[in-house]
N, C-alpha and C positions, 0 to 999 in steps of 0.2 A: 163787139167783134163778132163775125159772122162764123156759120161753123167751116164750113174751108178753112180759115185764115187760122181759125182754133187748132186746128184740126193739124194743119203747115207747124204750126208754131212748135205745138205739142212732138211734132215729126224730129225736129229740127235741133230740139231739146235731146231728147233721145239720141240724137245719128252723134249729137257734141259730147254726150255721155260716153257713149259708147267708143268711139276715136279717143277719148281719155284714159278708159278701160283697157283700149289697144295698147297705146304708145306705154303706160306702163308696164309692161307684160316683156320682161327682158327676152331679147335674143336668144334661140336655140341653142345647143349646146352642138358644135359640132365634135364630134370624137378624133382625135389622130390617131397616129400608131408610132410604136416603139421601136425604132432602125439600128439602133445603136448604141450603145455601152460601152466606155472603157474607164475600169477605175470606178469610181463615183459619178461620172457626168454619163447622163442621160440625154438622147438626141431624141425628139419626136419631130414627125412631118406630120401635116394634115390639120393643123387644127392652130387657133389662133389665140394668143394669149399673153398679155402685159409682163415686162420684169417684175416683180414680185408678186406674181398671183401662184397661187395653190393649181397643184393638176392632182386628180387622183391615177395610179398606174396600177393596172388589175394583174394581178399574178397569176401563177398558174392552178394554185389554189383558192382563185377568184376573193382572194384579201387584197385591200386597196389600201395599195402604199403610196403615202403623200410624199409630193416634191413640190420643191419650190423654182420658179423661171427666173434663173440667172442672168441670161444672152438671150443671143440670137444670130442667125445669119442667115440670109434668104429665105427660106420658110422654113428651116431648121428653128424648134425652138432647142435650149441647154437646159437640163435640169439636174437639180440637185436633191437628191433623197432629204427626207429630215428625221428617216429611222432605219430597219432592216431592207434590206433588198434581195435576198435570197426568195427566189422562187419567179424570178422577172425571166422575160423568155421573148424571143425574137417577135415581132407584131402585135405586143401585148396593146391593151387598149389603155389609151391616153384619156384622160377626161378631164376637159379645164372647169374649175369652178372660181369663180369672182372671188377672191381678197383682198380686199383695202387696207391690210397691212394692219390691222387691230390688234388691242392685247386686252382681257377683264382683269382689272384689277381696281382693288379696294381695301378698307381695312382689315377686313377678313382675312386678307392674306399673313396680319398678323401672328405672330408661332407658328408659323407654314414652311413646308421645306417644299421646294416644287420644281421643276425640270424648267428648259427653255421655250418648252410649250403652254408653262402654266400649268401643267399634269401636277396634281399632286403627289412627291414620294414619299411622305413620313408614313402611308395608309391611314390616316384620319379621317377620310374620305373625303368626299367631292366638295370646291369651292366656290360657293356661289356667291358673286362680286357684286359691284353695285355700279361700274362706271366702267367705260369702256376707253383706250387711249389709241394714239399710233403707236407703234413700235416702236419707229425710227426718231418720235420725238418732232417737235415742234420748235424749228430756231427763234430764241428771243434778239429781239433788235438789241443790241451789244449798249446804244444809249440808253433803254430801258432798265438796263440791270443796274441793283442798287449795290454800292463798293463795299470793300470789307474794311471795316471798321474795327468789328470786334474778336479779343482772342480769343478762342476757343480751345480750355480744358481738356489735355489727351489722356492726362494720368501719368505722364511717362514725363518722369524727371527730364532726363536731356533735351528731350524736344519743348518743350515748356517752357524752358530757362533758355535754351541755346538756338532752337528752331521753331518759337511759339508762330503755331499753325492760326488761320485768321478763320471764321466762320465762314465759310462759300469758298476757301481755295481747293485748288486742287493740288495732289503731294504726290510725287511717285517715290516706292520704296525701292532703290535701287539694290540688287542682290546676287552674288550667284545662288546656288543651289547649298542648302544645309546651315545658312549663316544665323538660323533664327527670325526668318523673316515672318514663319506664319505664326510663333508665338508673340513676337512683336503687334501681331494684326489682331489677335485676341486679347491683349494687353487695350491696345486702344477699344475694342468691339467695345469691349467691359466696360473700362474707365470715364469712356468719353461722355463729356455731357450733351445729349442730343435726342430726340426726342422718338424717333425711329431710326434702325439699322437694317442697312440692306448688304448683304453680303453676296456677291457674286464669286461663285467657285468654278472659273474658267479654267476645262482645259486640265484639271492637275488629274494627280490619284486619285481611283475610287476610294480608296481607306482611308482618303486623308478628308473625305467630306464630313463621314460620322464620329472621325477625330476631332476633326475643327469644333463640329456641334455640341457634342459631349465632352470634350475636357477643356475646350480654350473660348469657347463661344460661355456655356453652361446655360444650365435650367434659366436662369435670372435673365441671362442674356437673349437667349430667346424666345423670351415673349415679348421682348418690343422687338424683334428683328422679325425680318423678309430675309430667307437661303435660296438663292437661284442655284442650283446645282447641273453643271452638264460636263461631269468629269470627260477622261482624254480617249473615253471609248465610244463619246457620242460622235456622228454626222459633222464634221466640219460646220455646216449651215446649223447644227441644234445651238455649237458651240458661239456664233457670230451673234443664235436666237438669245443665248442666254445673259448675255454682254449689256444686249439694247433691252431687255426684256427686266432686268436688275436698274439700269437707267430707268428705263420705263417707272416702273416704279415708287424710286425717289424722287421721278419730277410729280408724280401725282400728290405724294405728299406734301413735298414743298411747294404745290399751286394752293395749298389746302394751309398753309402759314407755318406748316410743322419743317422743324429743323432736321435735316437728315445726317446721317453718318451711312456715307455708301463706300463699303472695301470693298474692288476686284483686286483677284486673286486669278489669275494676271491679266495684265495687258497683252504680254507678248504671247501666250495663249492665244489671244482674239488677233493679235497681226498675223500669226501661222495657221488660223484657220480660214482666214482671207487669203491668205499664199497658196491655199491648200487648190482653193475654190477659185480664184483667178489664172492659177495655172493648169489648172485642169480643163478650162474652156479657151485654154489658147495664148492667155497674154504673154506677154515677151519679159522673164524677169530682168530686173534694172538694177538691184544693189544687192548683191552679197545672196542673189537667187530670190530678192522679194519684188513683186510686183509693184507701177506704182498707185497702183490701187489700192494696198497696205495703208502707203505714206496718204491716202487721201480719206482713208476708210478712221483713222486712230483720232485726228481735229475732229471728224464731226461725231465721235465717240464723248470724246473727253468735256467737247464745247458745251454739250447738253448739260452737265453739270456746274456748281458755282451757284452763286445768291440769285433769287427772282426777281421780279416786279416790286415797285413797291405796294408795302401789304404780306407778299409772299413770303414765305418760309426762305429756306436755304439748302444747299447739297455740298456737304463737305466730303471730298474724296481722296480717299486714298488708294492708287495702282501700285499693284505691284508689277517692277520690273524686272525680267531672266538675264542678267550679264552674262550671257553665255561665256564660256572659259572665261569669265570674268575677266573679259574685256569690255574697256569702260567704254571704247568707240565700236561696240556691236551697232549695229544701224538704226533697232528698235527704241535702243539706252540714249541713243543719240536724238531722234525722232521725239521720244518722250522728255527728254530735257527743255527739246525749246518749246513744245506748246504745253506743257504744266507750270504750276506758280512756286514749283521746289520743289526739291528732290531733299530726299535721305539717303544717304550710302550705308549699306553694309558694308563691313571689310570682313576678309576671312583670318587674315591675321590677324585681328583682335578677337576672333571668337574664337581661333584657335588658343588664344592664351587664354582664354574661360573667362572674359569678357562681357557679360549681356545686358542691355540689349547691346550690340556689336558697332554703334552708330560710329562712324567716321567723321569726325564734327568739321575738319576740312577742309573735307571734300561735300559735305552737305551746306543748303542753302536751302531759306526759306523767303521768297520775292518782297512777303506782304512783312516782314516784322517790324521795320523800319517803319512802317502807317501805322501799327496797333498796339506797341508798347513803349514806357517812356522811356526816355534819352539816356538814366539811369540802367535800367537794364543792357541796354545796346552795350553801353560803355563797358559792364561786365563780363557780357557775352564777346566784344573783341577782346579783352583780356585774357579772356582763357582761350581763346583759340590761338592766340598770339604766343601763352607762354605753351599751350598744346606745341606748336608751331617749334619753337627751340624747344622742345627734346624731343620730339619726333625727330626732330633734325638730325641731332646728335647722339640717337639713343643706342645707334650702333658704340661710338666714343665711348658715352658712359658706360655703357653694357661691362667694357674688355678692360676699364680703367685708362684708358688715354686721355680722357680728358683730365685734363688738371684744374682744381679746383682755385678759383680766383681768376683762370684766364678771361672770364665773361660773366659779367655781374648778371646777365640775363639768364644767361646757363643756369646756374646757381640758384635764381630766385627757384626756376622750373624747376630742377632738382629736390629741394626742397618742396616745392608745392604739390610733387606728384603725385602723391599717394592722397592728398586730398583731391586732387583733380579725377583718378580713377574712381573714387569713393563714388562722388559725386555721378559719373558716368554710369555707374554700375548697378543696377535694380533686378529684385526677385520678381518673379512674372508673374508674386501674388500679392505683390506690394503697389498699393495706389497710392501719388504724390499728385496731390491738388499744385494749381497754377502760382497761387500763391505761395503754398511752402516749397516751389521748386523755385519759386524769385529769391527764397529770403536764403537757401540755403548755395545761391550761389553766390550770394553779397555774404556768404559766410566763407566761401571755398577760396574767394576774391580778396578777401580783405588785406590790407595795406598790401598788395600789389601794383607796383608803379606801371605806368603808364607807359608805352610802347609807341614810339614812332613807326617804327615797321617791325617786318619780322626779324628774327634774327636768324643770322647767317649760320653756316656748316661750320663748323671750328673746325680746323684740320689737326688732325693729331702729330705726337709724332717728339 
């Protein structure tokens, strides 16, 4: 080769380097500005930028407070703070920066108590992860995921024996307000056999995070547990962060073959921080003041949980749900019934008769027990719901003496079996019952208890 043609060649190499060099070298940053506020929602013009990427907005003390891009409309972007806003001032400066929606997380996170940003709050100081995930979670093909087979150990009598939970289902704990619900949640945290615990503290009291930790969680408990914490005074958007951020999590682990135990604390927390956030950029509410963005926001919450691939670990979860006035058709209670694999009811009348854990066996259903225990247990567990059944029925009757004794052979059994049937029901919240001796002590509670074609009816008195 000649030297020109070297010479070209050599050019040519360089000019294709260099054009490599270019096209990598991201786009400029253009700045908008800030036109508007009301509430929480954030309007900037001027500057361009994806639903969920990061804007920093410069205050007037030139501290740069993040928001996150919700909407949009015309060249209005919407944004949502994801901390303080105090000190924001008409034409503050807008600054988009690139987010792909990541979260670091790793075993590290192990004993860690940390916010919806991954911040850590116990002060242990900073977390450094080893694997990076989405957020929002990665849908598995619905054929790909292996079925629930196996029972899985809560520690809790009742649900054991009456509502054994399968490994990968999901459960919401149906509740109003004071029934026992978060000690029920620490009862499992403890108990359960599972190999990591991620606890998501959506949305409640702040007193009630370092409560949970320290007396219902404990020292033992959390060291295999992950705490996402974003009590009811965070940002609406920290409170949605720390939902999928608690997700996030658990699917790491179970891609990784470990078996998870993941409690939120709540559900309907994460539907009212969606409400909060779809109605303040304009949508039109649709049931009972919730947007339907709620009802499309809770499926792809709930879906990411459940058994993996095979190989993979599993995500056993439990939500908890607000029956607000403890109404059982509030919209959320409603919404969470048909896309979970069973619900548990609190009732307030059995915790007010000092009752715990307060479970309403009923009105509770678990989808998967019929696939994961044999035919022998079913058979006991309709038994006692059956003779549950006739004297719940009649317990006003009995209560005042109307009933008369010998009108109903079925009555009668119930009456007589009651007092082992609440026994049975009824657990100290420092007491663990393995899965086994909650089978054998219900084939005790059951015994020569005939067999029930249906329920039985209201006896009238009189």
């Amino acid at each position: 080769m000649n030297a020109p043609a070297a010479a070209a060649e050599r050019w040519a190499q360089a000019l294709e380097a260099a054009t490599q060099r270019l096209s990598s070298i991201p786009p400029p940053v253009v700045a908008g500005r800030l036109t508007r506020m009301v509430g929480l929602t954030l309007e900037a013009t001027g500057c361009q930028a994806a639903v969920g990427d990061r804007c920093e907005v410069v205050s007037s003390d030139q501290a740069c407070i993040e928001a996150e891009v919700v909407g949009f409309s015309g060249d209005r972007l919407y944004l949502m703070p994801t901390g303080d806003i105090h000190g924001l001032k008409p034409n503050a400066l807008v600054l988009p920066r690139t987010h792909t929606g990541t979260v670091r997380v790793g075993t590290q996170l192990l004993g860690r108590i940390v916010d919806g940003a991954c911040n850590p709050l116990d002060g242990l100081g900073p977390i450094e992860t080893e694997a990076s995930v989405r957020l929002t979670g990665t849908p598995i093909n619905p054929l790909r995921r292996q079925p629930i087979t196996q029972p899985l150990d809560v520690g809790v009598r009742a649900i054991n024996g009456l509502l054994t939970v399968g490994r990968g289902q999901r459960v919401g704990l149906f509740a109003g307000s004071g029934v026992g619900k978060s000690v029920l949640l620490g009862m499992m945290a403890r108990y359960t056999a599972a190999d990591v615990i991620v606890v998501g503290l959506i949305g409640e009291r702040g007193r009630e995070v370092k409560e949970f930790i320290e007396r219902i969680l404990g020292r033992a408990g959390l060291s295999r547990s992950v705490v996402v914490a974003t009590p009811a005074d965070y940002p609406p958007l920290m409170r949605l962060h720390g939902a999928w951020l608690a997700t996030a999590i658990a699917e790491y682990f179970r891609d990784r073959g470990r078996n998870v135990l993941l409690i939120m604390d709540s559900l309907t927390r994460f539907a009212q921080a969606q409400r909060e956030i779809a109605l303040a950029i304009g949508e039109a509410p649709a049931t009972k003041g919730y947007p339907p963005s709620v009802f499309a926001r809770l499926p792809q919450l709930v879906e990411r949980a459940g058994n993996g691939v095979a190989a993979a670990g599993s995500i056993t979860a439990f939500y908890t749900v607000l029956a607000e006035g403890d109404d059982p058709n509030d919209p959320i209670v409603d919404a969470a019934r048909a896309i979970l694999d069973g619900h548990i009811v609190l009732a307030r009348r059995i915790a007010e008769a000092g009752r715990y854990p307060a479970i309403d066996v009923e009105a509770s259903v678990s989808r998967v027990m019929h696939d994961i225990v044999p035919a022998s247990q079913l058979e006991l567990s309709r038994r006692l719901r059956q003779t549950t059944a006739s004297y719940e029925n009649n317990r006003d009757l009995i209560t005042i003496g109307a009933y008369q004794r010998g009108s109903d052979p079925r009555i009668d059994h119930a009456i007589s079996r009651w007092p082992q049937i609440e026994a049975y029901l009824r657990q100290d919240m420092h007491e663990r019952v393995d899965l086994t001796t909650s089978v054998s002590a219900l084939a005790a509670t059951m015994a020569d208890t005939p067999a029930v074609a249906a329920d039985a009816p209201r006896t009238k008195g009189g």
